[in-house]
C-alpha positions in Angstrom: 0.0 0.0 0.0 1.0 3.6 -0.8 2.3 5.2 2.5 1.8 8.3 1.2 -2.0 7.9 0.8 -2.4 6.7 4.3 -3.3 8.3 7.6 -1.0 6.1 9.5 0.5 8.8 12.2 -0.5 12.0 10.6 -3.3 12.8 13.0 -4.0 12.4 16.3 -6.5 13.0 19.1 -5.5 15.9 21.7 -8.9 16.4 23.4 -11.7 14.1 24.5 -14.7 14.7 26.7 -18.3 13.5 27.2 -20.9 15.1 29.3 -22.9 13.0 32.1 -25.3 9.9 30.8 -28.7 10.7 31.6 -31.9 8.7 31.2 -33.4 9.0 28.2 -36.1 12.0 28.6 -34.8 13.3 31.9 -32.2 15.9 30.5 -32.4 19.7 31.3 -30.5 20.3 28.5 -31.1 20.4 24.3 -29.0 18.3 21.8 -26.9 21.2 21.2 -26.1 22.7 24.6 -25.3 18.7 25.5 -22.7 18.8 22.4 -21.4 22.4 22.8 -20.6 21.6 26.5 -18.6 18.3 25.6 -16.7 20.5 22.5 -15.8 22.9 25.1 -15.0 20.1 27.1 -12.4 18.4 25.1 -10.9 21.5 23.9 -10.2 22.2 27.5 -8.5 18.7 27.6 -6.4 19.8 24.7 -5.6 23.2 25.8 -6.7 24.7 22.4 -9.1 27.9 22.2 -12.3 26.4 20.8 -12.3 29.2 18.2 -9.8 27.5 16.2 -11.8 24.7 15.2 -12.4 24.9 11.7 -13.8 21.3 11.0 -16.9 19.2 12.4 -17.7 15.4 11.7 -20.5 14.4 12.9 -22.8 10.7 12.3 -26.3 8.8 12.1 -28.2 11.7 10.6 -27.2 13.8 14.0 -29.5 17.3 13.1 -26.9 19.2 14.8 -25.2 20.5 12.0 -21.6 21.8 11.7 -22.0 24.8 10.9 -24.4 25.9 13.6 -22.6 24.3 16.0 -19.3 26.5 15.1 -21.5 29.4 14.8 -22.4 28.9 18.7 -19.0 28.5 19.3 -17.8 31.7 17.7 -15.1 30.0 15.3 -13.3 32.2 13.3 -13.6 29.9 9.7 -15.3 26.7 9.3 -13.5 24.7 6.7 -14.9 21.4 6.9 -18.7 19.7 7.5 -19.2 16.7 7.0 -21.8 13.8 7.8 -21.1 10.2 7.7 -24.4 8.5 6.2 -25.4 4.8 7.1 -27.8 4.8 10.7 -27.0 4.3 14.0 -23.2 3.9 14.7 -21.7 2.3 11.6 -20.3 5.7 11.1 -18.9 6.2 14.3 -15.4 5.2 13.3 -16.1 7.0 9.7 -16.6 10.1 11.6 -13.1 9.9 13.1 -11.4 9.0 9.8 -13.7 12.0 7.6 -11.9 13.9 10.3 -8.2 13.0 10.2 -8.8 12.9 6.4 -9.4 16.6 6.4 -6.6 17.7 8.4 -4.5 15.0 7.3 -4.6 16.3 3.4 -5.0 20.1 4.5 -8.7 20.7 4.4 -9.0 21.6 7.8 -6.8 22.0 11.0 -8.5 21.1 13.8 -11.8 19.0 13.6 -14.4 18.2 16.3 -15.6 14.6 16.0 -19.1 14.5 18.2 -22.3 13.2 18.2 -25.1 13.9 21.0 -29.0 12.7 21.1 -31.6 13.8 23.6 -35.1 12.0 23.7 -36.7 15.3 23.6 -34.9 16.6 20.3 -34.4 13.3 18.7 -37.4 11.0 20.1 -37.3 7.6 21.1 -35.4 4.7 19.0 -33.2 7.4 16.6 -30.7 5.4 15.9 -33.0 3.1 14.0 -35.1 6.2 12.0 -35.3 6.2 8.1 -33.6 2.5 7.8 -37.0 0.5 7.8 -37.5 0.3 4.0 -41.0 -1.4 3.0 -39.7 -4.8 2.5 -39.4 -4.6 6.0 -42.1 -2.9 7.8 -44.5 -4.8 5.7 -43.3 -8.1 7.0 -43.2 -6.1 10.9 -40.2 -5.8 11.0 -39.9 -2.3 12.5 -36.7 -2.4 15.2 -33.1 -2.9 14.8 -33.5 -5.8 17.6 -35.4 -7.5 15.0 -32.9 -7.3 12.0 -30.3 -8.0 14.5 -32.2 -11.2 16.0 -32.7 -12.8 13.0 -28.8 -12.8 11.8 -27.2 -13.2 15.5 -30.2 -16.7 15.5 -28.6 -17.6 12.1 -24.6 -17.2 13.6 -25.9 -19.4 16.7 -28.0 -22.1 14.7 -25.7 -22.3 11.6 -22.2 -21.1 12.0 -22.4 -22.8 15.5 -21.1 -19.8 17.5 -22.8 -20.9 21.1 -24.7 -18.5 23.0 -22.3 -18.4 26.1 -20.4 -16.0 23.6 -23.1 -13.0 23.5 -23.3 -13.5 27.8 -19.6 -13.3 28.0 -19.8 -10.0 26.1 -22.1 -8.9 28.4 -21.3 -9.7 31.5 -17.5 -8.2 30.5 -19.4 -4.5 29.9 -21.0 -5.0 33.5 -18.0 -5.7 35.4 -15.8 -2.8 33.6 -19.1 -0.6 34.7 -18.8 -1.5 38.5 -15.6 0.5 37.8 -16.6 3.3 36.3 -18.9 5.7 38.3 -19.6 7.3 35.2 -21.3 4.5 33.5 -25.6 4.2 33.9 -24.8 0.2 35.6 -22.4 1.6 38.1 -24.0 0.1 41.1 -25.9 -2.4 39.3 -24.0 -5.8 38.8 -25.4 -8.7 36.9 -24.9 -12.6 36.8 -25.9 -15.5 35.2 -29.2 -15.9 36.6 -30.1 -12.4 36.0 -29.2 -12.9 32.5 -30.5 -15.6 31.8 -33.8 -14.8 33.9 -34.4 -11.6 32.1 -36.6 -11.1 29.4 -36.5 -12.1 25.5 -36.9 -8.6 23.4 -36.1 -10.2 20.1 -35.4 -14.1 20.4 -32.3 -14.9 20.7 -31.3 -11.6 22.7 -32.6 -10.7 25.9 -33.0 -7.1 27.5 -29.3 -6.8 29.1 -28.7 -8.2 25.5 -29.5 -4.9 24.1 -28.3 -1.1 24.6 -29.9 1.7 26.1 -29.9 5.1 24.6 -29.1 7.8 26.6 -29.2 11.8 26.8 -25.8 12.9 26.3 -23.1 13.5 24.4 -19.6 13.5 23.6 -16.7 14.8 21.8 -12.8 14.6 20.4 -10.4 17.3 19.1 -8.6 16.3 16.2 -5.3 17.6 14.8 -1.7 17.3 12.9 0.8 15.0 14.2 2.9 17.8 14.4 0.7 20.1 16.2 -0.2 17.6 18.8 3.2 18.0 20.0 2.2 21.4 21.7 -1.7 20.3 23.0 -1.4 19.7 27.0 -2.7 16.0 26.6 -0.9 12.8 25.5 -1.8 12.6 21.9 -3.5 9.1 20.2 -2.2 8.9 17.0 -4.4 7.5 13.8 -3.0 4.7 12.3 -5.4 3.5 10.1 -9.4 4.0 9.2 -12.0 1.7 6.9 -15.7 2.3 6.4 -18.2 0.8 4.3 -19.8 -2.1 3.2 -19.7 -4.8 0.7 -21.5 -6.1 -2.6 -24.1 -7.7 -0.9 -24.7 -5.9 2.2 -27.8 -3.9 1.4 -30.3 -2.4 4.1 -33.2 -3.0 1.7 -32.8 -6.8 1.4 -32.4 -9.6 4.1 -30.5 -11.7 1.6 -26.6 -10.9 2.3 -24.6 -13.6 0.8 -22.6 -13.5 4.2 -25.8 -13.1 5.8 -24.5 -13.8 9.6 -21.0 -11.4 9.1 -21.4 -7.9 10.8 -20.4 -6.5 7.5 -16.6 -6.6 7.9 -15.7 -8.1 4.6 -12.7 -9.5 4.3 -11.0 -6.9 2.0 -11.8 -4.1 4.5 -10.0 -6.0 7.4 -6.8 -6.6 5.4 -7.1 -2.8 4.5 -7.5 -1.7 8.2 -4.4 -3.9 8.9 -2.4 -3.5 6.3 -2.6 0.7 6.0 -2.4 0.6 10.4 0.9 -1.7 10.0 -0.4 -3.6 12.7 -1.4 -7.2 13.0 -5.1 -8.7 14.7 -2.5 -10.3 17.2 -0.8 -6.7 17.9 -4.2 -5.2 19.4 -4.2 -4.8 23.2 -8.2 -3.4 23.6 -11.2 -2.8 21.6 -14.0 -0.6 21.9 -16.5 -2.9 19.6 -20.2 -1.4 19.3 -22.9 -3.5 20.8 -25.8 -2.4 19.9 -26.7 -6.0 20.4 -24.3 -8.7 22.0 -25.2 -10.6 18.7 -23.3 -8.4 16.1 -20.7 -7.6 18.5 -19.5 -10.8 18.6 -19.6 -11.3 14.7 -17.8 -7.8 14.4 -14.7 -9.5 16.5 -15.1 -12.7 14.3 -15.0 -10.7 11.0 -12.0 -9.0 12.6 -10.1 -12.1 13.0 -9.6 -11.2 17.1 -12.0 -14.2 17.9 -12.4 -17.8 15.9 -15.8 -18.3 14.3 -18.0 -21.0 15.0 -18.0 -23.3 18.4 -14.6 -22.4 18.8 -15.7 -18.3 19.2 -16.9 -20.1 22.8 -13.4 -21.0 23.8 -12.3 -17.3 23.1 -15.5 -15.9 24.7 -15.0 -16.0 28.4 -15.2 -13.7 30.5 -11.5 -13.7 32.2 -10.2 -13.2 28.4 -12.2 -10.1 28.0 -11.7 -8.4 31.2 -8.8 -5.2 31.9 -6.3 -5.7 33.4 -5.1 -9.2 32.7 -7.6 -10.5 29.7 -6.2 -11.6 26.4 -8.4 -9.3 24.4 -10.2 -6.3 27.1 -13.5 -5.2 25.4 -15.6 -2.4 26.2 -13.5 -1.0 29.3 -15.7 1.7 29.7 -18.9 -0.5 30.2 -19.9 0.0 26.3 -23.0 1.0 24.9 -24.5 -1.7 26.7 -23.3 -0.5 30.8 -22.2 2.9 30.2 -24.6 4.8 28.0 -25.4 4.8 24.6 -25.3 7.8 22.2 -24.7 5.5 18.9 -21.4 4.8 20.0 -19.4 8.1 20.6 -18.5 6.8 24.1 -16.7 4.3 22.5 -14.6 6.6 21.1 -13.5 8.4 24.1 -12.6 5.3 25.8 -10.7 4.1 22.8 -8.2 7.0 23.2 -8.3 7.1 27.1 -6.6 4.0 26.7 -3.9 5.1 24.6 -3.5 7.9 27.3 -3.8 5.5 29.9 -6.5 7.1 31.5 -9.2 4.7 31.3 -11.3 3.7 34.4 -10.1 -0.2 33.7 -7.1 0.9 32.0 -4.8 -2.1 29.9 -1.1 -1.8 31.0 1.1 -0.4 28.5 -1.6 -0.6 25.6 -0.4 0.6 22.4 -2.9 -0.3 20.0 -6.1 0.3 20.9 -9.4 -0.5 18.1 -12.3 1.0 17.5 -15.2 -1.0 15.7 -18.5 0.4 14.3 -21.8 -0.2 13.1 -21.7 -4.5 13.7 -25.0 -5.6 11.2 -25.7 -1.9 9.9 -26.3 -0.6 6.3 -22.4 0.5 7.1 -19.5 -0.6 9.2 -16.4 1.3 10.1 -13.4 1.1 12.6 -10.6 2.9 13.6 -7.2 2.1 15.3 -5.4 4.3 17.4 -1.9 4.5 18.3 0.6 5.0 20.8 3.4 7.4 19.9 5.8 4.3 20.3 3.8 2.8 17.3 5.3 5.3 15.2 
């Protein structure tokens, strides 16, 4: 591959924040004062005036739109705006790389990366608006649990993937929540009875299964390589950034060739690898997006970090996906699934905490840390971030 049209360690992240989760309805604030207060946020984490920011990224149809929100924020140019299409987060990771694109080929200097959702603004179920065609609806099929049901029943039933794997995922969000007093399940443990005892939403996932969706929002400051030398904060450097989808994966058709894959193909994953300079094996933590512990699991398959079929249950305990010690952390935050749930833009944050080593279940020494978007949406994307000594 052509270094030169890479992104590998020309950007990185200087500035993260997010504001408080709040249960869905119960904020005082709108969208946009939730998403203003995290920009101002993380450009306080970067030490950078947030009147320099001449770029915004943004995802999932988010109606806070670039230019208003530099407008509130008194910028003094906006050179970039841009909006990832696909629902819910299959463009969380595209955000990021539309974002170190433009200041990585001079379009822009500093870019905002944020996404924020309120129920009062956005209603209830957003992530999941405009993405029920007719072929669809007609057969009631009206809820991403649904779509998601029917291909995580398919991985179960006829790739063999046993569901101890989806529990383990869960139950590894929980226990990184217990340690994270930011996260909505701090306080609120689970086992295997309460699992397992809880309700079906969409056979085969169950309600701890599924995410919540949350008032809140978050935020990261992107710039050069070069000028992250001079931000306050300990940079996480790009190395490498996919998004898409392949020739089959359609949100209009349930008839995917590769019907039970996350969407992953398998020339996007050598891409990601190949422009990152980085190996499956080389990954220390990964923020993967569960909107469901069904596609979650076939986002890690697709990636190559777990084995497919019965063996993905050998992988899938829980000791291998816990911090500190775990073979392969996941979700260190909590996730979408413990934490809170704004399509994914926590994951984000706790993607470069780690690199910082700031996370509240931080992985010792971790020096490649993965984002993954979007698992069994119209589009997937991921991300992997860098430690300077990756350079």
């Amino acid at each position: 591959m052509d270094a030169e049209r890479t992104l590998r360690g020309r950007t990185a992240v200087v500035g993260v924040a997010n504001t408080p989760y709040r249960k869905r309805g119960s904020s005082d604030h709108s969208a946009l004062e939730l998403i203003l207060q995290a920009v101002l946020e993380a450009c306080a984490d970067a030490g950078i005036d947030p009147r320099e920011i001449d770029g915004f990224a943004s995802y999932a149809n988010d109606r806070t739109e670039g230019l208003v929100v530099g407008a509130c924020l008194g910028v003094r140019e906006i050179r970039w705006s841009s909006l990832v299409w696909g629902g819910g987060g299959g463009g969380v990771a595209a955000a990021v790389n539309s974002a170190a694109a433009a200041v990585a080929t001079g379009q822009a200097d500093c870019v905002v990366v944020y996404r924020g959702i309120t129920e009062a603004d956005d209603g209830r179920g957003s992530y999941g608006k405009g993405h029920f065609p007719s072929g669809l609806t007609a057969h009631g099929v009206v809820a991403p649990a649904q779509i998601c049901a029917l291909r995580t029943q398919r991985m179960l039933a006829v790739d063999g993937v046993p569901p101890s794997a989806l529990e383990a995922l869960v139950m590894a969000s929980y226990e990184h929540a217990q340690r994270n007093p930011d996260a909505v399940a701090y306080g609120h443990p689970i086992d295997h009875t309460i699992y397992t005892d809880s309700r079906w939403v969409s056979e085969p996932l169950r309600l701890y299964d599924c995410s919540r969706e949350n008032d809140a929002a978050s935020a990261i400051i992107i710039v050069s390589a070069e000028r992250a030398k001079d931000c306050k904060s300990v940079p996480a450097y790009v190395l490498a950034g996919v998004q898409g989808a392949g020739p089959n994966w359609s949100e209009s058709m349930e008839n995917d060739q590769h019907y039970t894959s996350a969407g992953f193909h398998p020339a996007m994953v050598s891409r990601l690898w190949e422009s990152a300079g980085v190996t499956a094996g080389q990954v220390d933590v990964v923020q993967v997006y569960e909107n469901f512990s069904g596609p979650a699991v076939a986002s890690l398959i697709d990636m190559g970090l777990c084995p497919p079929g019965a063996s993905a249950g050998e992988f899938m305990q829980l000791p291998n996906l816990l911090a500190p010690g775990g073979a392969l952390p996941i979700n260190t935050a909590g996730g979408n699934i413990a934490e809170g749930f704004v399509h994914g833009i926590g994951l984000v944050t706790e993607a470069v905490r780690q690199i910082r080593g700031c996370s509240p279940n931080q992985v010792p020494d971790a020096q490649v840390s993965l984002l993954l978007g979007g698992p069994m949406a119209p589009l997937v994307s991921a991300t992997v971030f860098g430690s300077a000594a990756t350079l």
